[in-house]
N, C-alpha and C positions, 0 to 999 in steps of 0.2 A: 504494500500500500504506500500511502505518498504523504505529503507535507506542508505546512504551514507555514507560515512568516513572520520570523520574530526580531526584534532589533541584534545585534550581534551579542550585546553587552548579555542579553537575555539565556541567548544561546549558548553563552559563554560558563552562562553560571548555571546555567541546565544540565550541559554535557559533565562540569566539575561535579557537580553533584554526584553523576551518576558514576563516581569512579571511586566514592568514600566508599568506608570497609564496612558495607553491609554485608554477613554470612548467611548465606541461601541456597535454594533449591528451586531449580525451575517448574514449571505450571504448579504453583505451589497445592493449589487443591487436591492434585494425583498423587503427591507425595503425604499428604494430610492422611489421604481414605488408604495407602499402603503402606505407610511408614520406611519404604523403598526411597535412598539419596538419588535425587536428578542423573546421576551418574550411574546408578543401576540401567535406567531407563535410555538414558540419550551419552551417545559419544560427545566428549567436550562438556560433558554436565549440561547440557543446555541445548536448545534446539527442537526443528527437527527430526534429526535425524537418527535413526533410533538402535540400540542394540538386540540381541535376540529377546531377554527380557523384556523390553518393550513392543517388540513388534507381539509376543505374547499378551502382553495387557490390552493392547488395541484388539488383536483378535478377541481377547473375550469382551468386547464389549463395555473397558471399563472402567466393567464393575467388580474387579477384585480389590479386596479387604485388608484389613488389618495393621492399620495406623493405629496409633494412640489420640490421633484429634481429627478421627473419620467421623467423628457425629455433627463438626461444624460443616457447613453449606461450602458445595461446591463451588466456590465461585474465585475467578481470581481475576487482576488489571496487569498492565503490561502498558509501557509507556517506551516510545520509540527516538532518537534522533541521531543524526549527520551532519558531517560536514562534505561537501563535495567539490571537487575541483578535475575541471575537463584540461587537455592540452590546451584548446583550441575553446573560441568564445563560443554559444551554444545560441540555436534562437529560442528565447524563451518569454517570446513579445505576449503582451499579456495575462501573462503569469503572475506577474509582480515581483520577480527574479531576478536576480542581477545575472546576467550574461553567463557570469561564472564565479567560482566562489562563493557557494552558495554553504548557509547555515538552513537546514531545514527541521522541522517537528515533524516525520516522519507519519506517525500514527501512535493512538491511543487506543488500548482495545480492553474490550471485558467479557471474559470466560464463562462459562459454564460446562466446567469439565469434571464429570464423575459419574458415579455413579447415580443413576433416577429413584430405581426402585427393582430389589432381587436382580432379577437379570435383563436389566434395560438401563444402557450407560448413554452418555453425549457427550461430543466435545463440539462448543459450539462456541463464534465469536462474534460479537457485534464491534464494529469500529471505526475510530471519527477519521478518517481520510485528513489527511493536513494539507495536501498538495490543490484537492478539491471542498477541501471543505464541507464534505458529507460523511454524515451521517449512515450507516447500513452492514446490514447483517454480511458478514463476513463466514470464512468456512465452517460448513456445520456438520455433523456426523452425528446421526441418532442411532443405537444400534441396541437389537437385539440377541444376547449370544447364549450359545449353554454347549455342554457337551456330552459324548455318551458313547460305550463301546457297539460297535456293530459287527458281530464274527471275531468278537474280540481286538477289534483294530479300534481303536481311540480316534473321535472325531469331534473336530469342535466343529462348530456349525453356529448360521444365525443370516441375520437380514439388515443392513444399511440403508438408512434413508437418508440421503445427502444433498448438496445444492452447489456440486461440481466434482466431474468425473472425475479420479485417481485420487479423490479428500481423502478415501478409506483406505487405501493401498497400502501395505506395511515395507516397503523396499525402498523408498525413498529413491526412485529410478524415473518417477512418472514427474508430470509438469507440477501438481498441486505441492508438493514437499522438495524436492529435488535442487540439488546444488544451481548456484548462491542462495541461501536458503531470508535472505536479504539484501534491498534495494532500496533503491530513493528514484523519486518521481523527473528529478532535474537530471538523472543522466542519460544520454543519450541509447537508442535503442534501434535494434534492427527493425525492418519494416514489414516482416512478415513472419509467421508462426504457421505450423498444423493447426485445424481445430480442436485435436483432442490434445493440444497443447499451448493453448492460448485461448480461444473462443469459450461463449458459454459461461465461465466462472461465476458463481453463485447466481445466476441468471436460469439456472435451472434447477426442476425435483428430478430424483429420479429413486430409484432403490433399485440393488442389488441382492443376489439368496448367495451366501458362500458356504465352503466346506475345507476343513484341514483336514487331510486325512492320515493319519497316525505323523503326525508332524512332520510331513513330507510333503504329500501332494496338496497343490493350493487349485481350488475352484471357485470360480464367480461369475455369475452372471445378469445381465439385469436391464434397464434401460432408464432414457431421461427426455424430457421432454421441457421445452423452454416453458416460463413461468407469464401467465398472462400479464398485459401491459398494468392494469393497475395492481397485481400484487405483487409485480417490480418496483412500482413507483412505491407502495408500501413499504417495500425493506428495503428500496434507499439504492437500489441497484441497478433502475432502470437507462438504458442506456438506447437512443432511438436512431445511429446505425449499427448497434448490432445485428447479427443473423440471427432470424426465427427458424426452430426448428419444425420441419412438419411431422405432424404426426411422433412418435416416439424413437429415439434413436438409441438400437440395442450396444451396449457393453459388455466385452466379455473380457477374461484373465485367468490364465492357467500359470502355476508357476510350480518350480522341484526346488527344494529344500532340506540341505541337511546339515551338520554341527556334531564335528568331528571334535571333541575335548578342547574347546576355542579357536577353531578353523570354522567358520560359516561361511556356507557357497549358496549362493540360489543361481538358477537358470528360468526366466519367464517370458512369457509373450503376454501380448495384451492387444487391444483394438477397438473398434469404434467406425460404425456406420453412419451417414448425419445427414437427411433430406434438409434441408436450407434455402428459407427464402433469403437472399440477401438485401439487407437494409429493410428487412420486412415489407418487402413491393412485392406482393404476390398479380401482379398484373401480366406477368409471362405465360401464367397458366401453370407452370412446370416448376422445378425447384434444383438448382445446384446438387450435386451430392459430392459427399468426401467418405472416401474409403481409408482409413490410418488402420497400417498393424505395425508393432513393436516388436524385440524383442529386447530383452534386459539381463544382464548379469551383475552378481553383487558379491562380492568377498571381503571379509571380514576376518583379523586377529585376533583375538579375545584373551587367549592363555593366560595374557601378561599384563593386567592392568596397568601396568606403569607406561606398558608402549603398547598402545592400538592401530595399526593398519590396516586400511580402506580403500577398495577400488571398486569403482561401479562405471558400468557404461550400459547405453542405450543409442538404437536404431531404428528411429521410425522413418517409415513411407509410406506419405500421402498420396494417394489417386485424385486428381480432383474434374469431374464431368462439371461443367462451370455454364450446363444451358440457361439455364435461367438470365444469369450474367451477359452471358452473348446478346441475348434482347433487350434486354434491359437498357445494359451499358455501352454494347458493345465490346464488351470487352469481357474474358480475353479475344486475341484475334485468334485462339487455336480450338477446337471444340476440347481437349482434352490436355492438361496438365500433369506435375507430378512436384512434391517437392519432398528433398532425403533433408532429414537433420540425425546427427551422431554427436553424441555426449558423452565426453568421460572424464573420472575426474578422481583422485587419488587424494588421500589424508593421512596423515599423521599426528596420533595424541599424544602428550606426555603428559604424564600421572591426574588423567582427565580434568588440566588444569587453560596446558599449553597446545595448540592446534596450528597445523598446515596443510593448506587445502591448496591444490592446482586442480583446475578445469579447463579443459577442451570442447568446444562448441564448430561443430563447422554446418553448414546448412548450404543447400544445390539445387536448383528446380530448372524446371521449363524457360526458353527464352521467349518470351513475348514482351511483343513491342507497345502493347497495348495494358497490358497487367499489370506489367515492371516497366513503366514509364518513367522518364526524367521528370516531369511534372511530378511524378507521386513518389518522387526520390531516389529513385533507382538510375543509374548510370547508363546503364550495360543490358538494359532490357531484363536483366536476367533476376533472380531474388537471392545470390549466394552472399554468404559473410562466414567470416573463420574468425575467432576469436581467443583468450584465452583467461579465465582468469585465477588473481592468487590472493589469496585469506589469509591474515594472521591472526589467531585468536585467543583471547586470554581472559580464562573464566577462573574468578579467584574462587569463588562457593562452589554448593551443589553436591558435594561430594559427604559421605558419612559424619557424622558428628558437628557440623557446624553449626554456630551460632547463629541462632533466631529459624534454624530448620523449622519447621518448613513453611515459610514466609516469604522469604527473598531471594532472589538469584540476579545474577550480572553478567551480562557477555558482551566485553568490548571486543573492539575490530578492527582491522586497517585491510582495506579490499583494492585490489588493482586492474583492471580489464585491460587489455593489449587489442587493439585491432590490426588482422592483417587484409582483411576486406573485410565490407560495410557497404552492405545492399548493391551488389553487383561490380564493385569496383576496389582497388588494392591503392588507387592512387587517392593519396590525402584520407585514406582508411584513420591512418594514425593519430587524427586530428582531433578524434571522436573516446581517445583513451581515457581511461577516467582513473580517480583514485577518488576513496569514498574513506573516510572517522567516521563508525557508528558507537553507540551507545544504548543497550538494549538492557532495560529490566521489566521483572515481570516478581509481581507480589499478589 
């Protein structure tokens, strides 16, 4: 999410704030209803991004037990900010931004994450946008889970009802969670994404039915459908050129999973069908479709809490049949499309305090002259960019025993993006590089 504008002096004593020695744990309410440190749950103590313990708790749903201050309300706040600085000046005409150099309030948000009732958990976010100034319900996951032997094979199982595809996903491979797991609204951005990696975002319901099976095999499947206009404009999320979906667009996800004495490997695929009016002009008769499948891999060190190593990558390919567009717009000029994005991106923890993240981004499609326009930003007709970016991160809490557990957690940051192309072109790519100071607590 994005950011606000505050005098410097403000931001100054904002960000100092956020760097005193509060001792915490992140999503403080998950650790309240388990009595399990941030660091059980997420690499880095904080985050995201999650260990096998964690992706465990999301599977069930939750609602697992046995804090000592499980009986206080699940509820917790999370207060965001930045500082940013591009190469090169940025246009950010009517924004109320300085060109560059920018101090932002990133976002404010408030949780409701735990347990509901027996076995019906949420983690759900409502939050103030700073960059736009709204208000709106942010990612939400309701779910219900339980588990049970069949033929003697242990199966967890259960139902997601969420309001954007991959929210529920436990790999942290898909667009909703997935490295840099934070941003600011002032930096500069490529000009095009998959649907089931950009489009959509809390602009739709949908639910999912899954299955673990003997903690191996992962099964899901389900569908989503865009949320009518006024109960977007209700949760603050209405947005009037997005794409309407027609009718319900099916998701599925299969993945393998196993955890060798603190070796953890997964192999997954996933995918997404999506009839789409675009810009909600159903006046062609007809509707776009996008076909994405993925495929994902994730490994993980565990053994050795003191050093944890991480590598995940991901390969989607978008189909894109774009008739509706053709009438519409005109555009594209080709009836049929295609665009590849590949993502990978490697970590290392020390003693779940100190963190180094490199990522890999590169994205490729169809050349049209009319899609990938110089008017609409694009150079080279084409929609490719390669980029790369590096995290340093330093989380002093979260970890066992600390002071005012489970209340507080802190994760500062120093983020760098490298461009080596930027929407179709290599030249003055570099121009668009950014470096990002955040300051992320959540209570």
């Amino acid at each position: 999410m994005t950011t606000i504008k505050f005098p410097h002096s403000a931001v100054l004593t904002f960000l100092a704030l956020l760097t005193l020695s509060f001792n915490a744990q992140a999503v403080p309410s998950f650790s309240r209803q388990t009595g399990a440190a941030c660091s059980q749950c997420h690499t880095q103590s904080f985050g995201p991004n999650l260990t096998p313990f964690g992706r465990d708790f999301k599977l069930g749903g939750y609602t697992l037990g046995g804090g000592k201050a499980s009986n206080i309300p699940a509820i917790s706040g999370m207060i965001e900010g930045s500082f940013t600085n591009t190469k090169s000046d940025q246009d950010l005409t009517g924004t109320g931004y300085n060109k560059n150099n920018n101090f932002t309030f990133d976002q404010a948000s408030l949780f409701y994450a735990g347990r509901i009732y027996d076995k019906v958990g949420a983690f759900s976010q409502l939050t103030f946008d700073g960059f736009s100034e709204r208000l709106a319900l942010d990612n939400t996951d309701i779910r219900f889970a339980d588990n049970n032997d069949f033929f003697d094979i242990p199966v967890s199982y259960g139902i997601s009802a969420n309001n954007n595809r991959t929210v529920q996903d436990l790999w942290n491979t898909t667009s909703a969670w997935g490295f840099p797991y934070n941003g600011s609204s002032v930096q500069p951005g490529v000009g095009t994404s998959a649907v089931i990696d950009g489009a959509f975002a809390t602009q739709v319901g949908g639910a999912t039915a899954y299955a673990m099976i003997d903690n191996l095999l992962y099964l899901e499947a389900g569908g989503y459908t865009s949320l009518s206009n006024n109960v977007q404009k209700g949760l603050g999320v209405a947005d009037a050129s997005q794409q309407q979906i027609d009718g319900a667009a099916p998701y599925w996800r299969v993945a393998l999973q196993q955890d060798w004495k603190g070796h953890f490997v997964s192999l997954g695929h996933y995918g997404m069908i999506a009839d789409v009016f675009p810009q909600r002009d159903r006046s062609a008769k007809t509707t776009d479709r996008f076909t994405d499948v993925a495929v994902d891999a994730t490994y993980q060190y565990m053994a050795n809490p003191k050093h944890i190593f991480e590598i995940k990558s991901t390969y989607l390919y978008e189909d894109q049949k774009l008739s509706a567009s053709r009438i519409i717009n005109a555009s594209p000029s080709e009836a049929r499309t295609y665009l590849n994005t590949f993502k990978f991106n490697t970590a290392y923890t020390f003693d779940q305090t100190y963190g180094l993240t490199f990522g890999y981004t590169k994205m490729n499609g169809s050349r049209d002259a009319m899609l990938y326009s110089p008017s609409n930003g694009f150079v080279s007709n084409r929609p490719n960019s390669e980029f790369y970016t590096a995290e340093l991160v330093y989380v002093p809490f979260g970890k066992n025993n600390a002071a005012f557990a489970p209340w507080l957690n802190l994760r500062t940051s120093l983020q760098y993006i490298g461009y080596s192309q930027f929407n179709g072109t290599t030249q003055q790519s570099a121009a668009n590089n950014t470096f990002m100071l955040n300051g992320w607590l959540i209570f």
